[in-house]
C-alpha positions in Angstrom: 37.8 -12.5 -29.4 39.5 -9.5 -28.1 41.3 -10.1 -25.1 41.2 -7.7 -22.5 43.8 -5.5 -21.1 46.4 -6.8 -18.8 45.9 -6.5 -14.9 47.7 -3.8 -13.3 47.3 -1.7 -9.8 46.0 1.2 -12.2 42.6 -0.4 -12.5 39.9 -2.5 -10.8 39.2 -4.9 -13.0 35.7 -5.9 -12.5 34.8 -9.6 -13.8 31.0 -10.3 -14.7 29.8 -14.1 -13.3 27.1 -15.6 -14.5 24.1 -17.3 -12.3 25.9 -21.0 -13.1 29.2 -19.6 -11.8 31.1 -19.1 -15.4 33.3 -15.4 -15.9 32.3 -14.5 -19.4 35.6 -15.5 -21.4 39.0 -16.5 -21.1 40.1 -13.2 -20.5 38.5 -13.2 -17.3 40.6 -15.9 -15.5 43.7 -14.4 -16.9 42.9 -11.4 -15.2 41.7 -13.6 -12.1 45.4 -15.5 -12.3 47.5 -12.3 -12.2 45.3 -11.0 -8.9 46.6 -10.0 -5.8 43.6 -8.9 -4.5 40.1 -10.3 -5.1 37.1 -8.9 -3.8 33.5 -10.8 -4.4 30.6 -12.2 -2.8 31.1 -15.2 -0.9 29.4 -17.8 -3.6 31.3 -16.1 -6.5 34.6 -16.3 -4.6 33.6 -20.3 -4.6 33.0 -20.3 -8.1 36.1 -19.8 -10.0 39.9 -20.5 -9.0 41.8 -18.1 -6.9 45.6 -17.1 -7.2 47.8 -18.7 -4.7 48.5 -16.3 -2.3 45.8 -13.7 -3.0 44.3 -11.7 -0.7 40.2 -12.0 -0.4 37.6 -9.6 0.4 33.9 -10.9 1.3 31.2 -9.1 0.2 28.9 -7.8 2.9 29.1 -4.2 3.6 30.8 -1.9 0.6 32.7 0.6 2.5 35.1 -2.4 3.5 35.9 -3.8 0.1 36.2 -0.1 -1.0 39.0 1.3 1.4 40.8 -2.4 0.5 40.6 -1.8 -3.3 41.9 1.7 -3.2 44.8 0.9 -0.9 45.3 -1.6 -3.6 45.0 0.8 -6.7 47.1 2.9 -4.7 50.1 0.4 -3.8 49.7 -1.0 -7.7 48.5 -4.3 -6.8 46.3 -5.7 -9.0 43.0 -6.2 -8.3 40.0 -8.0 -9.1 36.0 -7.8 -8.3 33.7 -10.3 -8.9 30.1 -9.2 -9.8 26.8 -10.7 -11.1 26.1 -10.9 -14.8 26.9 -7.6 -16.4 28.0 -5.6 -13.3 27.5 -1.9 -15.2 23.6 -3.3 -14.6 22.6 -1.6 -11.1 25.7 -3.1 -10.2 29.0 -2.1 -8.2 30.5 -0.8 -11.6 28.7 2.7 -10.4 29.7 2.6 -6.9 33.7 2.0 -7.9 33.2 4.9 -10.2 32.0 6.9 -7.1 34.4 6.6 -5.5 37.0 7.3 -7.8 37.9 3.7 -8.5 38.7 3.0 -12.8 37.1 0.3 -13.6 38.2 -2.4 -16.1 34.7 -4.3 -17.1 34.2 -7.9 -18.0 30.6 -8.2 -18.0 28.7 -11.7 -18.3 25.1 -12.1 -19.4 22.9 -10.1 -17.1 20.0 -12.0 -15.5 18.0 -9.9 -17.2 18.8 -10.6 -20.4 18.9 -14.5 -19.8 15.0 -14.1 -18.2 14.0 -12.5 -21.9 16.0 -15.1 -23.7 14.5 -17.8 -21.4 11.4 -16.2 -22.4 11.7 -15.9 -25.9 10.5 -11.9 -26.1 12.9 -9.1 -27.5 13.5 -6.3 -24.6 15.0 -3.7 -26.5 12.0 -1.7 -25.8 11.6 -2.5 -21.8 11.9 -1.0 -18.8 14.9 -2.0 -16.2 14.6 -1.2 -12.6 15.8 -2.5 -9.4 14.0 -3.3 -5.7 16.9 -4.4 -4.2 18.0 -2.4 -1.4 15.1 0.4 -1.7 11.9 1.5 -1.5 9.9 -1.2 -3.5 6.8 1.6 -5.0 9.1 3.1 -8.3 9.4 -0.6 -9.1 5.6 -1.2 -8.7 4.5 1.8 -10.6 6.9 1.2 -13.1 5.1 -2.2 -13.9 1.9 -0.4 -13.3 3.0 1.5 -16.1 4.9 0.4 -19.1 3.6 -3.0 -20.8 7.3 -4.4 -20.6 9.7 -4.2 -17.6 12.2 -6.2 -15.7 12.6 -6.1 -12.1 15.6 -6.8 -10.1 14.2 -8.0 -6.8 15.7 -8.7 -3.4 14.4 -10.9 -0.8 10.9 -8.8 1.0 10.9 -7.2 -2.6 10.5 -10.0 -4.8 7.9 -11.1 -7.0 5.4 -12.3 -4.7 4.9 -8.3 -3.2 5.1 -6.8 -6.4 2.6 -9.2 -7.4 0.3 -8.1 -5.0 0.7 -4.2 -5.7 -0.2 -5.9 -9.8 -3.4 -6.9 -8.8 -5.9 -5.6 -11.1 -3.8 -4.7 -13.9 -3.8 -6.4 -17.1 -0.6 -8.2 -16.7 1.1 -11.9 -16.7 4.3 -12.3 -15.1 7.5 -14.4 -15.9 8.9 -15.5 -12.4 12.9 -16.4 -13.4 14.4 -18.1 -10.3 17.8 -19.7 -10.4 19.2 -18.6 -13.5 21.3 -20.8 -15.2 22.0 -23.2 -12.8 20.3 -27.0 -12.4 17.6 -25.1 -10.5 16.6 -22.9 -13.2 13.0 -22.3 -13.3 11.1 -19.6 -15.2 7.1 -19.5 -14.6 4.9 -17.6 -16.5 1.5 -16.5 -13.7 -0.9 -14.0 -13.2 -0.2 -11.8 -10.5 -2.8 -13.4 -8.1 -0.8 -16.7 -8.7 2.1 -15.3 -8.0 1.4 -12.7 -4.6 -0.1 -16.1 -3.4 3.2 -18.5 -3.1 6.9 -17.6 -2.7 9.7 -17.8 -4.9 13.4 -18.6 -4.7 15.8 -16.1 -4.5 17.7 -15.4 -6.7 15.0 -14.2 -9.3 13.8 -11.7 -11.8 10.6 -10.4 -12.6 9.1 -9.6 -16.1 5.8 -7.7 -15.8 4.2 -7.9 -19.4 1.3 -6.3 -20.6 -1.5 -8.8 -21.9 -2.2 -9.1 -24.8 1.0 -9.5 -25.9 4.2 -7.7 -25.3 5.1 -6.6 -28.7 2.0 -5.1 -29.9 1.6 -3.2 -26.6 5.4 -1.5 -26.9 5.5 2.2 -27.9 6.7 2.9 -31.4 9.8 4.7 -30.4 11.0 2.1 -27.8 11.3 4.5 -25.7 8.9 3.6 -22.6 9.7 5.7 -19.8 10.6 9.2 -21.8 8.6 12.3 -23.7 6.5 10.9 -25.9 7.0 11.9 -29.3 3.6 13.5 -29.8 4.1 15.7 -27.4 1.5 16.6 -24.7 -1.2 19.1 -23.6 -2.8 17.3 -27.4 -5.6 20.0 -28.7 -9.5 18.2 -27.4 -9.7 16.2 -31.3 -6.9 14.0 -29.9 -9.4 12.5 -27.7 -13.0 10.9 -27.6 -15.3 12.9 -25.1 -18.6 13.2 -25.1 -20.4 17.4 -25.1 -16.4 19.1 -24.8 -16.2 17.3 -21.6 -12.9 17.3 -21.7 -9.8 19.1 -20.0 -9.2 22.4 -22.4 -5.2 21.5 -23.5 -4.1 24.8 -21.9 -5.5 23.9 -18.6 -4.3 20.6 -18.7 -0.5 21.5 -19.7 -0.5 23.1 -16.5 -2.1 20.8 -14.5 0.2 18.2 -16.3 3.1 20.4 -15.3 2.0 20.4 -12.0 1.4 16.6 -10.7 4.8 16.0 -11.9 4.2 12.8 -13.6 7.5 10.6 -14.3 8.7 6.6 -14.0 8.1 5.3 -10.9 5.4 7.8 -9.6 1.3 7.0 -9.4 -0.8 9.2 -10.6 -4.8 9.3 -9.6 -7.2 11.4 -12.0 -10.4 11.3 -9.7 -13.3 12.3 -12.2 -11.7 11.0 -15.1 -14.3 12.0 -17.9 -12.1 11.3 -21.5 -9.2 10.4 -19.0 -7.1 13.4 -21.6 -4.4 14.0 -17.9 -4.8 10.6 -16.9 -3.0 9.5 -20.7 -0.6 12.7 -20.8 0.9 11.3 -17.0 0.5 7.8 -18.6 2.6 8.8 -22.2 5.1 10.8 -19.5 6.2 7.5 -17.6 3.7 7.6 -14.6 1.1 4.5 -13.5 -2.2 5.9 -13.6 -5.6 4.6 -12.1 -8.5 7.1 -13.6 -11.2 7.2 -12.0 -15.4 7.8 -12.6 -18.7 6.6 -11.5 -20.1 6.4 -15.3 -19.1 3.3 -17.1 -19.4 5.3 -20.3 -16.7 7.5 -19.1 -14.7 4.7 -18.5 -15.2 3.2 -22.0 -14.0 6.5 -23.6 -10.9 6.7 -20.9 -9.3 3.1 -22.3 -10.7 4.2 -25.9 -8.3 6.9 -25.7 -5.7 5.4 -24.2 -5.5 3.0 -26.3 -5.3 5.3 -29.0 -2.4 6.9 -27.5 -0.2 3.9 -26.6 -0.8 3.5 -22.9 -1.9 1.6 -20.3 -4.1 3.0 -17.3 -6.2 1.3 -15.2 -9.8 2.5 -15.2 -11.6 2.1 -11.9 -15.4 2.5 -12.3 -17.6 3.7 -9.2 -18.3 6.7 -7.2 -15.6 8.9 -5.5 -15.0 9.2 -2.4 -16.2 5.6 -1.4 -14.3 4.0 -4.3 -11.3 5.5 -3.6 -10.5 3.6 -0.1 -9.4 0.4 -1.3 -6.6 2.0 -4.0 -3.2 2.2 -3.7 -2.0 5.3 -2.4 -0.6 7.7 -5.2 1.7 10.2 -5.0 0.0 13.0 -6.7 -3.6 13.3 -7.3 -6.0 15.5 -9.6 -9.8 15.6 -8.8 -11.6 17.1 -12.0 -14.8 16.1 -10.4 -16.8 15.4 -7.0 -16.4 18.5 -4.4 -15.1 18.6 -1.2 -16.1 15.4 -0.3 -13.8 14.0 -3.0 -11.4 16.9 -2.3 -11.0 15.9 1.4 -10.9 11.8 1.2 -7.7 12.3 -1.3 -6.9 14.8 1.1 -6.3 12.3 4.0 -4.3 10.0 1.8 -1.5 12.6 1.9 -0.4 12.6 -2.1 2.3 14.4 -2.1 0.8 17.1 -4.7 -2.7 17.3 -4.5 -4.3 19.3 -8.3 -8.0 19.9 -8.8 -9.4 22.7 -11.4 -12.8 24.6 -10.5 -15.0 25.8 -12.9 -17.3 27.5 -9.7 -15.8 30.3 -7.9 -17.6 29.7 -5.0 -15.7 26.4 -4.6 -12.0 28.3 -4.4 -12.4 29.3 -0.9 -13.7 26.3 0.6 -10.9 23.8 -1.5 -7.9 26.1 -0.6 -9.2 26.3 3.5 -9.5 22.3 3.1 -6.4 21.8 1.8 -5.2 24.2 4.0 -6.3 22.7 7.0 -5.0 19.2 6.1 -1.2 20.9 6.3 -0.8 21.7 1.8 0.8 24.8 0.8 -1.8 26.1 -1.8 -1.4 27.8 -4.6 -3.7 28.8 -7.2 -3.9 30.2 -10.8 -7.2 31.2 -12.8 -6.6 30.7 -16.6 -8.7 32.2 -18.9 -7.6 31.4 -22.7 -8.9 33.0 -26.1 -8.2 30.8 -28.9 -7.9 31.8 -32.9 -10.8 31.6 -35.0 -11.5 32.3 -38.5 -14.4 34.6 -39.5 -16.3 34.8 -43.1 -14.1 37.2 -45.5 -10.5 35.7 -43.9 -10.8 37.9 -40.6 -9.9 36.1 -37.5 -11.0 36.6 -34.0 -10.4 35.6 -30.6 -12.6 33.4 -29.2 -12.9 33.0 -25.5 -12.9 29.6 -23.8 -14.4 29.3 -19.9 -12.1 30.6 -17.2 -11.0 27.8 -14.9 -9.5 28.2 -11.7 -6.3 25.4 -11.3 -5.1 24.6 -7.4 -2.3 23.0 -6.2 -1.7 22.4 -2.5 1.6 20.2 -1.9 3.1 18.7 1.2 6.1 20.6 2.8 
């Protein structure tokens, strides 16, 4: 065991506790011994001895405990934090470093690898995100999204609301209250079992994709960043049915322009293959794709499961189907007029993308999107693709000019 180095006023040294109470190692209550100033939450302050004679800090608001640490770094006193599992973890290892603090780390097991273990799944390929302390939707979409992540919650932003935004996705959920103390439980539920009770605090959340976690991880572990394939994938990447399908250099800029990352939901309202519903899925985004034909919705989760992802496939008729969905934050309507046009409209996505094959559509989609307060823009494309004639000559052959809109909220 390599023991850590000794406490001085040069550092913070920040000491990882874990949910029974335990620092991580010896090395912890030697730097804990030699303290002059401690600084922890009030139930980690309880949970392990305290110098004679040192000064304490209570956790509540930061800015406190901040000013008294750097007084301390800047007298020399040696100091001390006490944090929850592995405190680099969306934990007050970032904040010190914000504010110019060095910190000296002694991290514990993080609650989110204990749920895993308690869960016996590997996680080297999951997501990690945090509710606590903000807006609870990057979590949601984020479990929307990836077949493997681990939410931090807080209390109002725990399992049983995310729960309820998982409603209709494919996913079973490990509820880990308590960790490591005699109250340890960890329930595995669907998410209408779970939005239907409440759970202890504190807890973590493991949204998992059904079937089975492993065999629905992408191949590169890396869930929430360019997929490997790249995107704007020529049409024979995809199952459609008579080229109805989003032409790859229309879709790389309609792609480019809904902005799809982790954390973000992305509608594609007349779905058809679902080809810029999967390239916003294989870029980090939640996606529900959306069509009135149930063989359109058959080819969209054909072809996302060929590509790796997970969408959820809503079949019925736009605009009426589209009241009872969560509201997204961009949307793109390959389908359905105005009508469709001005429902998602009155949502307020924050980028709204449709493409037009008829010109005399422009006019009236840029005035409605206009008149619902979007800044429009607009773009017609019009590509000529190689093409090899008899003899080895090549040509240009033209594909049909489409005319791609983008109205976003100031």
């Amino acid at each position: 065991m390599t023991t850590p180095p000794p406490v001085d006023g040069t550092a913070v040294t920040v000491v990882g506790i874990d949910a029974a109470g335990r620092p991580p190692h010896p090395g912890a209550l030697t730097a804990l011994a030699g303290a002059r100033l401690v600084v922890g939450a009030a139930r980690h302050l309880a949970a392990v001895p305290l110098p004679a004679g040192a000064t304490t800090v209570t956790l509540g608001p930061l800015p406190p405990a901040l000013d008294a640490l750097a007084a301390a770094v800047a007298a020399g006193t040696p100091a001390v934090v006490l944090a929850s599992g592995d405190p680099g973890l969306f934990g007050i290892v970032r904040r010190l470093r914000e504010a110019g603090l060095p910190p000296r780390v002694l991290p514990a097991v993080s609650s989110v690898a204990a749920a895993f273990a308690r869960a016996g799944l590997p996680w080297d390929g999951a997501a990690v995100v945090t509710a606590h302390g903000r807006d609870l939707r990057p979590a949601l979409n984020a479990c929307r999204a990836l077949p493997a992540v681990a939410v931090l919650t807080a209390p109002g932003a725990g399992a049983t609301e995310l729960a309820a935004g998982l409603v209709g996705w494919e996913r079973r959920l490990t509820v880990a209250e308590h960790l490591g103390t005699e109250d340890e439980r960890v329930t595995t539920v669907t998410p209408e079992r779970a939005a239907a009770r409440a759970w202890a605090d504190p807890h973590v959340l493991l949204s998992l994709a059904e079937p089975d976690l492993p065999r629905g991880m992408r191949a590169d572990n890396q869930p929430a960043a360019a997929p490997a394939g790249g995107w704007a994938l020529p049409e024979t990447a995809y199952a459609h049915r008579d080229s109805m399908i989003t032409k790859s250099e229309v879709r790389a800029l309609t792609v480019a322009r809904l902005r799809p990352r982790l954390g973000r939901l992305v509608w594609d309202v007349g779905a058809g293959s679902g080809s810029v519903g999967v390239e916003c899925a294989l870029l980090g985004a939640a996606v529900l794709a959306v069509d009135h034909d149930p063989g359109a919705a058959d080819l969209v989760r054909a072809n996302a499961a060929r590509h790796g992802v997970h969408l959820r496939v809503v079949a019925g008729r736009a605009p009426g189907v589209l009241a009872d969905l969560p509201d997204p934050d961009a949307v793109f309507v390959g389908g359905g007029g105005t009508a469709v046009l001005a429902a998602v409209a009155a949502r307020r996505p924050g980028r709204v993308v449709a493409t037009l094959a008829a010109l005399d559509r422009v006019a009236p989609a840029v005035g409605l999107l206009r008149a619902a307060g979007y800044a429009v823009d607009g773009v017609q494309l019009s590509a000529a693709r190689l093409a090899d004639l008899p003899g080895g000559s090549i040509r240009l052959a033209a594909t049909n000019p489409v005319v791609v809109l983008t109205g976003e909220l100031p």
